[in-house]
MARLODO-227434 format. One record per residue: residue in one letter; chain; x, y negated, z of N, C-alpha, C, O in turn. Coordinates in steps of 0.001 Angstrom, whole numbers. Layout:
<baros>
A, A, X, Y, Z, X, Y, Z, X, Y, Z, X, Y, Z $
...
</baros>
This chain:
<baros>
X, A, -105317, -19213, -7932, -105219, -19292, -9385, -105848, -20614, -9844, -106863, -21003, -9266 $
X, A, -105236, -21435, -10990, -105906, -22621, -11136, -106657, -22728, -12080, -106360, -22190, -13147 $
X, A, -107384, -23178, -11990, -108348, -23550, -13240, -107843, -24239, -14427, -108423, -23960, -15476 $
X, A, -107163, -24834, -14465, -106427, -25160, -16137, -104891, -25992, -15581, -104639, -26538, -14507 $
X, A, -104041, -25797, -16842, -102698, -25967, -16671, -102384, -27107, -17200, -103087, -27283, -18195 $
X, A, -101646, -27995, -17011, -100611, -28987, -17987, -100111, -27916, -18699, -100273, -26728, -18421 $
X, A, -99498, -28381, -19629, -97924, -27785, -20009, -97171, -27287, -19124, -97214, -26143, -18672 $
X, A, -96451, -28151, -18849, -95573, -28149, -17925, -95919, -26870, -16840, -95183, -25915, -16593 $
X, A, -97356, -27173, -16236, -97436, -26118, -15406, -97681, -24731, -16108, -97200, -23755, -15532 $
X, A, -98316, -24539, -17192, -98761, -23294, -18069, -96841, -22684, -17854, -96387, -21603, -17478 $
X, A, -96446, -23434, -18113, -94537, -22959, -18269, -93679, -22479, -16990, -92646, -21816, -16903 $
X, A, -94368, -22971, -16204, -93658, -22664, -15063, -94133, -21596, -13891, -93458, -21054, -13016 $
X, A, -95739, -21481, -14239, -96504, -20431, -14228, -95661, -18995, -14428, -95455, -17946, -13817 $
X, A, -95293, -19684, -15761, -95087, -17915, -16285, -93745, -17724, -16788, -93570, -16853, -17640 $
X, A, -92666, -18498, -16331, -91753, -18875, -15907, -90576, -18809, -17480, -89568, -18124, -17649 $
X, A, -91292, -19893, -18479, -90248, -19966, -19419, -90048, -21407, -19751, -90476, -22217, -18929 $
X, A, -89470, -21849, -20818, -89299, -23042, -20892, -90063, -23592, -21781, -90415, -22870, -22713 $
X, A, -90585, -25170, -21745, -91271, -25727, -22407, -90536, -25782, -24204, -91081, -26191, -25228 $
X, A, -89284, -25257, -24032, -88675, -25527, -25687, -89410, -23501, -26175, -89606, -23030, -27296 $
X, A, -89602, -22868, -24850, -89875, -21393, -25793, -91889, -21121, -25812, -92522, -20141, -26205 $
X, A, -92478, -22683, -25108, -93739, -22878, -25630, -93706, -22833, -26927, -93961, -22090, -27875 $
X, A, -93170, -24228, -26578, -93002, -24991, -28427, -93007, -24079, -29747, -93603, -24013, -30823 $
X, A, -92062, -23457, -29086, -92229, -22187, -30170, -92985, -21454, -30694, -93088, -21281, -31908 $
X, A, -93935, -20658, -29388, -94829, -19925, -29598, -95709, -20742, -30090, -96405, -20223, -30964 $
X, A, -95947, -21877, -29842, -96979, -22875, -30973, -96420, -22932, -31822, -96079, -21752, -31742 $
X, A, -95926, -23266, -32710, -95412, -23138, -33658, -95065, -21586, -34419, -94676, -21624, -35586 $
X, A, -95169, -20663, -33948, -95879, -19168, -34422, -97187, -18474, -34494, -97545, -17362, -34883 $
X, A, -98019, -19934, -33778, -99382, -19729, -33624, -99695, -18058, -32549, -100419, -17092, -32789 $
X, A, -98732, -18372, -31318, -99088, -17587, -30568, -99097, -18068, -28666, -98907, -17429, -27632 $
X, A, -99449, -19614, -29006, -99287, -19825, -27696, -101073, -19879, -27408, -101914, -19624, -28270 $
X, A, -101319, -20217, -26189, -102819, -20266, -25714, -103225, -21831, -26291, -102612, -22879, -26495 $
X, A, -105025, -21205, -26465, -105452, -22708, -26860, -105483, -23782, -26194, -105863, -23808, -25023 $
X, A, -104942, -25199, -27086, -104864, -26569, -25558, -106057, -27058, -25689, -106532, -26889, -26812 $
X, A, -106977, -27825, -24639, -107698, -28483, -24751, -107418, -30136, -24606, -106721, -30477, -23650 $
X, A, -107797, -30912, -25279, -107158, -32486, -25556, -108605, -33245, -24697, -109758, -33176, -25122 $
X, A, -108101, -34073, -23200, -108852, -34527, -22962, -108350, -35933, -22510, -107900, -36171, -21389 $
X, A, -108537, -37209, -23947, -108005, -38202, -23924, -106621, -37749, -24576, -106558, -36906, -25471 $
X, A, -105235, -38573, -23885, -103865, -37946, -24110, -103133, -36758, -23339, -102018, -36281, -23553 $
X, A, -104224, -36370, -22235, -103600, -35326, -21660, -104127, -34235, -22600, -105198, -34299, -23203 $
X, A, -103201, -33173, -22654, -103671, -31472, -22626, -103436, -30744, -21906, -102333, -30525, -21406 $
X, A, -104608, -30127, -21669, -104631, -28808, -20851, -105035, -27297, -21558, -105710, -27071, -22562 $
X, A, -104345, -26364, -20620, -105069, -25175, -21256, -105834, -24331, -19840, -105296, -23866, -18836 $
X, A, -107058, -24360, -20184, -108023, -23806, -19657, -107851, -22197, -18845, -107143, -21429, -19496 $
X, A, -108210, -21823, -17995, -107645, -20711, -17885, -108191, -19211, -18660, -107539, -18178, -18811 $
X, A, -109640, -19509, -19085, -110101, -19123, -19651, -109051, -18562, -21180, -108878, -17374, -21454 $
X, A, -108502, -19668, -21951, -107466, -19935, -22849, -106275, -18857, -22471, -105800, -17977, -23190 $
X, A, -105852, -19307, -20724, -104599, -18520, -20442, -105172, -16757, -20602, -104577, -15989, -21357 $
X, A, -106287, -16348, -19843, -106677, -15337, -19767, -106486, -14395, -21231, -105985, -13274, -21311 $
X, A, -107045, -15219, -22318, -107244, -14572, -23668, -106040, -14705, -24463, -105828, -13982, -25437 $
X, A, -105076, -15805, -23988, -103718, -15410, -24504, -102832, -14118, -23853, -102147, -13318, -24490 $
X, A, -103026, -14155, -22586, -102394, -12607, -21579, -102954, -11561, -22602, -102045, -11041, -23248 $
X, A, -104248, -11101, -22933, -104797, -10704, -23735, -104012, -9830, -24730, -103624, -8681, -24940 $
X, A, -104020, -11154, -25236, -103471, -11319, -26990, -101913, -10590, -27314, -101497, -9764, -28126 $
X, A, -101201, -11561, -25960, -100115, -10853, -25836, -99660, -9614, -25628, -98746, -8989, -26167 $
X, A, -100601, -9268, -24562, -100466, -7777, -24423, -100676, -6669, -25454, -100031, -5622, -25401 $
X, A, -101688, -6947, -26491, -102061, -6243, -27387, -101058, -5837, -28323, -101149, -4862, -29068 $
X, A, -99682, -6977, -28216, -99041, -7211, -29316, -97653, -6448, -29045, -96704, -6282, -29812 $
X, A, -97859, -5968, -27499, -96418, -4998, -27445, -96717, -3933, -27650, -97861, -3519, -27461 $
X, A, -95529, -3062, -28190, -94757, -2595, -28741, -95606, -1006, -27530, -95799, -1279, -26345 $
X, A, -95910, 152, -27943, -95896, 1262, -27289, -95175, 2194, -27713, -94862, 2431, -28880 $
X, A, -94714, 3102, -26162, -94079, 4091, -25958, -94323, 5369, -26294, -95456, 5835, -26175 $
X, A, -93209, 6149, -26791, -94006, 7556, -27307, -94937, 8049, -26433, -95122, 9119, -27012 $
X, A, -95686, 8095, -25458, -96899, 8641, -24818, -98547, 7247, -25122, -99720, 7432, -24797 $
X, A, -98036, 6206, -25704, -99023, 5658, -26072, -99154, 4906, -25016, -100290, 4644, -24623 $
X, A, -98069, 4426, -24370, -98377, 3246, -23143, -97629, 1867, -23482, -96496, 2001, -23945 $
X, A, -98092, 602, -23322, -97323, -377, -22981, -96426, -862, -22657, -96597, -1737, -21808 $
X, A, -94797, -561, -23178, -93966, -1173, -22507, -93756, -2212, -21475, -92617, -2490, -21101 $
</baros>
């Protein structure tokens, strides 16, 4: 597991495209970047609490489980 992502790698990680990042930034639901110089990274710490976030946000099944 790595300790922090490019872009690029955060995307390919978790296997979508950098245009359906974009997005989720722009819905204010992607993980936080950290800006060091012109690169960004996101921390995994960041990735961890976005898995999180996300998860919280689906949708449950009539017995009260997680899709």
């Amino acid at each position: 597991m790595q300790t922090s992502y490019t872009i690029p790698e955060f995307c390919a990680a978790y296997h979508f495209s950098r245009v359906y990042y974009y997005t989720l930034k722009a819905q204010g639901k992607a993980p936080k970047e950290m800006r060091l110089g012109r690169r960004v990274v996101i921390t995994r710490a960041c990735v961890e609490e976005w898995e999180a976030k996300m998860l919280a946000e689906q949708p449950l099944d009539r017995e009260g489980h997680q899709q």
